[in-house]
C-alpha positions as CSV (number, residue, x, y, z in Angstrom):
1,X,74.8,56.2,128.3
2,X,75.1,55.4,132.0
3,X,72.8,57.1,134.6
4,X,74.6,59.2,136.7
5,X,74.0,59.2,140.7
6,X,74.5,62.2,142.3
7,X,74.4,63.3,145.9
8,X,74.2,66.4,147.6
9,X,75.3,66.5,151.2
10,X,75.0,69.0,153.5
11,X,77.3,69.4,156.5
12,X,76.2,70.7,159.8
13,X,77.3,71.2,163.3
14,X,79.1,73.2,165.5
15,X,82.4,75.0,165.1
16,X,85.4,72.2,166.0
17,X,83.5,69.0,165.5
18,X,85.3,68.1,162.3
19,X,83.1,69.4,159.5
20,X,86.2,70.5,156.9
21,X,88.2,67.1,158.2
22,X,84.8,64.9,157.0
23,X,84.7,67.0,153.6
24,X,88.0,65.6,152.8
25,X,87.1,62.1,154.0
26,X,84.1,61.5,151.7
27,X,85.9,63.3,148.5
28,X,88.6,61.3,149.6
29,X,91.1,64.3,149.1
30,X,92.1,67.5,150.7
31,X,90.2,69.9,149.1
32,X,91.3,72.5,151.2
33,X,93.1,73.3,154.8
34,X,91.2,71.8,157.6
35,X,90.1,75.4,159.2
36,X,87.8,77.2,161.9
37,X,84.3,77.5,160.7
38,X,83.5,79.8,162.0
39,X,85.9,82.4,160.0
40,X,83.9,81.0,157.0
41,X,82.2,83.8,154.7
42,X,80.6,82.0,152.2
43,X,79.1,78.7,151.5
44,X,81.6,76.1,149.5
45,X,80.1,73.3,146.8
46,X,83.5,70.7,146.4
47,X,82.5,68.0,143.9
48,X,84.2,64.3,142.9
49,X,83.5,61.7,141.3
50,X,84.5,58.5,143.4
51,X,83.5,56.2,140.6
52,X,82.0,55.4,137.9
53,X,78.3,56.7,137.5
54,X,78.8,58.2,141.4
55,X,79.3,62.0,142.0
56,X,79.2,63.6,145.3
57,X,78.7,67.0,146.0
58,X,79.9,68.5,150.0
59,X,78.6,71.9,150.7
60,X,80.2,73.5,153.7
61,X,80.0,76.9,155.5
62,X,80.0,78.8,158.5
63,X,78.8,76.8,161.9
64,X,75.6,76.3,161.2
65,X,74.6,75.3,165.1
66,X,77.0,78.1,166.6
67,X,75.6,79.6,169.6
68,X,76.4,82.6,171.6
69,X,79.4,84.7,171.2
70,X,81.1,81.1,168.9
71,X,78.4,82.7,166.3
72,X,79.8,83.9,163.1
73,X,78.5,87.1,162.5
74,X,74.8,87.9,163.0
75,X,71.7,86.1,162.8
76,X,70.6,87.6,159.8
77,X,73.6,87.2,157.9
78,X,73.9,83.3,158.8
79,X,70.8,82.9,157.2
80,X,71.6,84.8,153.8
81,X,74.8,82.6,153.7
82,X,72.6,79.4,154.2
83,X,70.1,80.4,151.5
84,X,73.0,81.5,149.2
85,X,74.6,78.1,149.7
86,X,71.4,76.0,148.8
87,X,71.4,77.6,145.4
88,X,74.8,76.0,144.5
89,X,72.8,72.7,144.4
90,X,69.9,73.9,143.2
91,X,68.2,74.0,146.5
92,X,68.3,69.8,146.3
93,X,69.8,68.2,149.4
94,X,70.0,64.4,149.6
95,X,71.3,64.7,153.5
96,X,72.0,66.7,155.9
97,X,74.5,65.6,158.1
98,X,75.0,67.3,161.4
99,X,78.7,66.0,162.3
100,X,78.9,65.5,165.8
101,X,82.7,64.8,168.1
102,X,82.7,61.5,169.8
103,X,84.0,61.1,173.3
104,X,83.1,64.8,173.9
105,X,80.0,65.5,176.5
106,X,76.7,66.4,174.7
107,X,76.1,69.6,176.2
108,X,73.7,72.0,176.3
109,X,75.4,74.4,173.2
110,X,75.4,71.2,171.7
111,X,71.6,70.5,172.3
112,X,70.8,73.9,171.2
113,X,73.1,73.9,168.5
114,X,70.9,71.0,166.9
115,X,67.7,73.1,168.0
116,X,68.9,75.7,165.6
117,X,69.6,73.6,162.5
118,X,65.9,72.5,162.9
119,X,64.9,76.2,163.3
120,X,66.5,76.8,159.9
121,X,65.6,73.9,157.5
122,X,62.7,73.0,159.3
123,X,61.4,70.9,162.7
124,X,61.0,67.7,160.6
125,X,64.2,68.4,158.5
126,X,66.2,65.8,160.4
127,X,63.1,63.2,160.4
128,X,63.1,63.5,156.8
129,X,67.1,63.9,155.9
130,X,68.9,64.0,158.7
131,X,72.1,61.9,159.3
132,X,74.3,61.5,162.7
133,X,78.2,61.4,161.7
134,X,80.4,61.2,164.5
135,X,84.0,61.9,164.1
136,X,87.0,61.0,166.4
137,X,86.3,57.4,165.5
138,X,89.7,56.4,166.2
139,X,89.1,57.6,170.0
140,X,85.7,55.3,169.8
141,X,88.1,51.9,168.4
142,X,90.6,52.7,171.6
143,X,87.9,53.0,173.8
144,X,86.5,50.4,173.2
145,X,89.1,47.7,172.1
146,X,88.5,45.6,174.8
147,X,85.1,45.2,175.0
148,X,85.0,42.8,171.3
149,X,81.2,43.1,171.1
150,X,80.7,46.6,171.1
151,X,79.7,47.9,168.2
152,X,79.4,51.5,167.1
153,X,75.6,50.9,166.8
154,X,75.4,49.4,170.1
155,X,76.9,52.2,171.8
156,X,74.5,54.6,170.7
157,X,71.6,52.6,171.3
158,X,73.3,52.9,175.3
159,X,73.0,56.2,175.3
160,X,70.4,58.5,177.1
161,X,69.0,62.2,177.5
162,X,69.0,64.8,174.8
163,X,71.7,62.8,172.7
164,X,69.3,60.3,172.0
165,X,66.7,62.7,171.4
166,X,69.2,63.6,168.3
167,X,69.4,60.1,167.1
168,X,65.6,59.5,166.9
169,X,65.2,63.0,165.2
170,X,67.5,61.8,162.4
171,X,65.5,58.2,162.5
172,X,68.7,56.4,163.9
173,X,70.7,57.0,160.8
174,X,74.2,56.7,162.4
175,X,77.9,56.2,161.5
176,X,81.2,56.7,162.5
177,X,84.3,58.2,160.9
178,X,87.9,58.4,161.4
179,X,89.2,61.4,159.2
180,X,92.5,60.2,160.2
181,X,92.4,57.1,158.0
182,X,94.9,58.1,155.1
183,X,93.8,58.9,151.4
184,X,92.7,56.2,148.9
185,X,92.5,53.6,152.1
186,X,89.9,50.5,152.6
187,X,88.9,52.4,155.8
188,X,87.9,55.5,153.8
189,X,86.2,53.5,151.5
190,X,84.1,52.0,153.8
191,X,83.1,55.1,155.8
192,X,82.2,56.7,152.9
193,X,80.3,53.7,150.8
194,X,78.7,53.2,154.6
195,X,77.4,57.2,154.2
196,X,75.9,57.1,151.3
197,X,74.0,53.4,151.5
198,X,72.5,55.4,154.8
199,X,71.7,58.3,152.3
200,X,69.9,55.9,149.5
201,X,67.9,55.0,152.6
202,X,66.4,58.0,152.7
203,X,63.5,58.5,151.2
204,X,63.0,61.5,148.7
205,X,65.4,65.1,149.3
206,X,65.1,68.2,150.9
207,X,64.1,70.7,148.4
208,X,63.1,74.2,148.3
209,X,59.5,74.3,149.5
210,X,60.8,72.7,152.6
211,X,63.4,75.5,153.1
212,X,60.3,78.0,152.5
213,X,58.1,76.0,154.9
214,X,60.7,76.6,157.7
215,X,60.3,80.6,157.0
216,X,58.4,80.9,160.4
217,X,61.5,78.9,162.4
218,X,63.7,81.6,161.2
219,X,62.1,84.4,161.7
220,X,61.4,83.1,165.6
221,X,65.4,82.4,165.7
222,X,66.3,86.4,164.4
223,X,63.9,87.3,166.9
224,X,65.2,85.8,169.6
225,X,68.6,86.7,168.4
226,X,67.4,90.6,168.6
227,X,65.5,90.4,172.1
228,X,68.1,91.5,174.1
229,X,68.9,94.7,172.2
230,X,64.6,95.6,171.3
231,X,64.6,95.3,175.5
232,X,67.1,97.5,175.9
233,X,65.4,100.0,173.5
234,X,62.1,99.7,175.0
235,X,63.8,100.3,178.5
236,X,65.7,103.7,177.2
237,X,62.2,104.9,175.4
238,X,60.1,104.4,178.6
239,X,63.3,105.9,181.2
240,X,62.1,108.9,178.7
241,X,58.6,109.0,179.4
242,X,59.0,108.1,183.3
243,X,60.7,111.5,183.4
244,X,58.1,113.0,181.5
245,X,55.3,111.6,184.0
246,X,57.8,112.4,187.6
247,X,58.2,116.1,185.9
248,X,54.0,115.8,185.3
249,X,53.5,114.5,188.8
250,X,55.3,117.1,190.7
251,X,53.5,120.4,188.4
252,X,51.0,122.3,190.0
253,X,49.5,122.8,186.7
254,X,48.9,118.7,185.7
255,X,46.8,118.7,182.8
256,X,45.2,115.5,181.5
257,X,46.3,116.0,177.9
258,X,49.6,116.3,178.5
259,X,49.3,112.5,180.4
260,X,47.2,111.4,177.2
261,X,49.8,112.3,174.8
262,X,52.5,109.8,176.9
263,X,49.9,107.6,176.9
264,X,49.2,107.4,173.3
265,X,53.2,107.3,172.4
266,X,53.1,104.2,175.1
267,X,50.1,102.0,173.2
268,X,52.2,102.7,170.0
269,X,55.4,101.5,171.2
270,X,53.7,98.5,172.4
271,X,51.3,98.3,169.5
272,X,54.9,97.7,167.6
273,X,56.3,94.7,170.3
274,X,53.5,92.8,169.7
275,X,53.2,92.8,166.1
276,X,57.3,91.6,166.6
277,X,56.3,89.2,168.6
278,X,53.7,87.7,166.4
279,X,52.1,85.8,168.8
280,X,55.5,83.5,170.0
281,X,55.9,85.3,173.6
282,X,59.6,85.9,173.2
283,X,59.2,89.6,173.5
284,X,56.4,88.6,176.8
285,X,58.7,90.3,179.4
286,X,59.6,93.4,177.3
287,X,55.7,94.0,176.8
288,X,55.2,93.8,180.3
289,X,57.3,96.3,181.4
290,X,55.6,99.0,179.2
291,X,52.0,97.6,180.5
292,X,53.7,98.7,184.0
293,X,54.0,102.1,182.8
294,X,50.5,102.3,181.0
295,X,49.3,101.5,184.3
296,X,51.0,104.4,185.7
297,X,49.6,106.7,183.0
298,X,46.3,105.7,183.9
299,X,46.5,106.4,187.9
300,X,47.9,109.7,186.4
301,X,45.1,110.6,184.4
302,X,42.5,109.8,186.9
303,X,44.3,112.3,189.7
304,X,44.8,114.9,186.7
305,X,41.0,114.6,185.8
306,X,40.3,115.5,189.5
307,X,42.8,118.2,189.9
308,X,40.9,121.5,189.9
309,X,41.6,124.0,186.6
310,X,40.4,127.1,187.9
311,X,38.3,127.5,185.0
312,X,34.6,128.9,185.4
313,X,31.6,126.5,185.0
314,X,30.7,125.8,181.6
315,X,28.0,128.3,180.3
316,X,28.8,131.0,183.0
317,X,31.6,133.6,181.0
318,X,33.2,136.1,183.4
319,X,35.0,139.1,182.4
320,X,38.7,139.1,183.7
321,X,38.8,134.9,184.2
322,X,42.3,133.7,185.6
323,X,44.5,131.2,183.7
324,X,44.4,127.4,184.3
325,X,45.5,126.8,187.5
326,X,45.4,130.1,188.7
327,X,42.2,130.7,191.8
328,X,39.8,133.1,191.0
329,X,40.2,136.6,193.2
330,X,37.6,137.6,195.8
331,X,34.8,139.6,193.9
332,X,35.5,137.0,191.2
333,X,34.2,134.1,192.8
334,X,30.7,133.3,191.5
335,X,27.9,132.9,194.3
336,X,27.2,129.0,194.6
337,X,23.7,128.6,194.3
338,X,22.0,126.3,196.8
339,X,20.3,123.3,195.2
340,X,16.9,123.0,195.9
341,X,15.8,119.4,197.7
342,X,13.9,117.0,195.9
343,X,10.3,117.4,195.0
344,X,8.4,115.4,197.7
345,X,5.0,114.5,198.6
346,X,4.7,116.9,201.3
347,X,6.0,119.6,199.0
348,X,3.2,118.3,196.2
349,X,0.4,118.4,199.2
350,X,1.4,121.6,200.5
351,X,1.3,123.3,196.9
352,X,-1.9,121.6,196.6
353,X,-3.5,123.1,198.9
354,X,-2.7,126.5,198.8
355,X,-3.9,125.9,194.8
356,X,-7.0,124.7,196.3
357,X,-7.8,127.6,199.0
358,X,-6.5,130.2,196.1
359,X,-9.5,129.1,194.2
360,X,-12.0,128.7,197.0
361,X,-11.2,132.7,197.8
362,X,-11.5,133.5,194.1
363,X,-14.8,131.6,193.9
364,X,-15.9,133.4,197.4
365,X,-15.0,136.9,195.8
366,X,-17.0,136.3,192.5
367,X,-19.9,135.4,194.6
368,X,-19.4,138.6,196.5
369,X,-19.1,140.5,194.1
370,X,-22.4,138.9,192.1
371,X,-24.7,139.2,195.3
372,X,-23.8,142.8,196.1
373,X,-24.3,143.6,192.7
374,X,-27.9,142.1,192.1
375,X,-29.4,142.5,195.6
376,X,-28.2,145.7,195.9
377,X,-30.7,145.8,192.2
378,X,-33.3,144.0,193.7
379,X,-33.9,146.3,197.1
380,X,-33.7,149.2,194.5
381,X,-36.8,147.9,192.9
């Protein structure tokens, strides 16, 4: 029994650069209506067999590379779809071609429409699998049909900036297609026995532990995608405790717990951003502007830990004591002792010697008293 080669292809690319067109090119027949992408819900898996011993396999689905509001649907859901589509081929891709329009400006969605792609299967994904297809090649054979030595190949080699960049992530693996060439042609042929030489050049597939090692790209790429609408939670949580802290500011009666408590529902919220964040800075700005109002809380609690309580000193209980923040009334008010000044020498010397004369006169009235006694005894006899 013959061996049977199979390839998996993956198509890629922004919405409008020909992805359904090039499905029907290499399966050389319409599979389906040439539609929008974008309006895509699910992933599709169209098979044929072109010949003998040779089955290919297109899987197509929403723009994968959409940016911005072209974007269909969310984030999250993109990725689902993407993940539900690699099990049709058993998570086994033998290329992944990111379809490109020819005689259309690279732009910048178009840059960061290829950024995404890598943030999904993977920063080497393209090094390892990645083909260039560019459509529109009948445009490229009028623009060029007077120039006899230009060559598709050539052309791109002329090229510069970040469409370059593109052709040296996918290892200059480059070809051209004209989905207008009609069914069962010599031209279709070609394109398509062109494709998948480039593809047997490839060495070994993308398989599922690459898709799990890319796990970190798409998490950074939901985040990113939800940045906009965290910041605009984190802004409508701290507008709430900035009226707390004006309404704190302005009361007679500011009490340092009341500040702590805002505090502590402020390190939490930002306790929370950062563990979003992970460590990638995309949610940088967002923590900053709660750091501003920490820093607020904490020139609030210093002026609350100096603002007087009107509560007696510690260890001194009187009768009839006034509520916090409330003075104390006239025959309330303890009597401030006055502190004594430091022990000093001449405060040590003067003690000293009154200890000294104390003892002299004490010593001078025992003698007294022993003389009188006995010589008062002695004249007697």
């Amino acid at each position: 029994m013959d061996k049977v080669r199979r390839y998996n292809i993956l198509l890629v690319g922004r919405t409008g650069n020909g992805k359904s067109s090039t499905r029907n090119s290499i399966l050389d027949r319409k599979v389906a209506e040439v539609r929008d992408s974008s309006n895509l819900v699910v992933f599709t898996l169209e098979s044929a067999t072109l010949q003998p011993g040779v089955e290919v396999s297109v899987l197509e689905g929403p723009g994968i590379g959409d940016t911005g509001a072209d974007m269909a649907g969310s984030i999250e859901s993109n990725l689902k779809l993407v993940e539900e589509g690699l099990k049709l081929c058993g998570f086994r891709v033998d290329a992944i071609v990111v379809v490109l329009k020819y005689g259309v400006r690279f732009t910048k969605q178009e840059k960061e429409g290829v950024q995404r792609i890598q943030s999904i299967f993977g920063r080497n994904c393209l090094q390892k699998s990645g083909v260039v297809l560019m459509t529109h090649g009948d445009n490229f054979e009028m623009d060029t049909e007077d120039e006899d030595d230009m060559t598709f190949e050539k052309w791109c080699g002329e090229q510069s900036g970040d469409i370059q960049q593109v052709f040296e992530d996918c290892a200059w693996r480059l070809l051209l297609f004209n989905n207008r060439a009609k069914e069962k042609s010599e031209e279709r042929a070609q394109q398509r026995d062109r494709l998948l030489e480039i593809i047997d050049s490839i060495k070994g597939t993308y398989e599922k532990e690459d898709y799990t090692a890319a796990e970190p790209g798409r998490k950074l790429l939901v985040l990113i995608a939800q940045r906009e609408q965290i910041e605009k939670e984190t802004e409508k949580f701290l507008k709430g405790v900035n009226d707390n802290l004006d309404k704190l500011d302005a009361s007679s009666e500011l009490d340092v717990r009341d500040v702590e408590r805002e505090e502590t529902s402020v390190k939490s919220h930002l306790n929370e951003l950062n563990v979003k964040d992970n460590g990638t800075g995309v949610l940088n700005s967002v923590m900053d502007i709660a750091r501003i109002t920490l820093f607020r809380i904490q020139t609030l609690k210093r002026k609350a830990s100096l603002t007087p309580r009107g509560e007696p000193p510690r260890g001194e209980p009187h009768r009839g004591a006034p509520h916090r923040g409330e003075p104390p009334s006239g025959d309330e008010i303890p009597v401030a002792k006055k502190d004594k000044p430091p022990f000093g020498f001449l405060e040590f010397f003067a003690r000293w010697f009154n200890l000294k004369t104390g003892l002299i006169c004490v010593a001078g009235l025992g003698v007294g008293l022993l003389w009188r006694r006995y010589g008062v005894r002695k004249r007697l006899l």
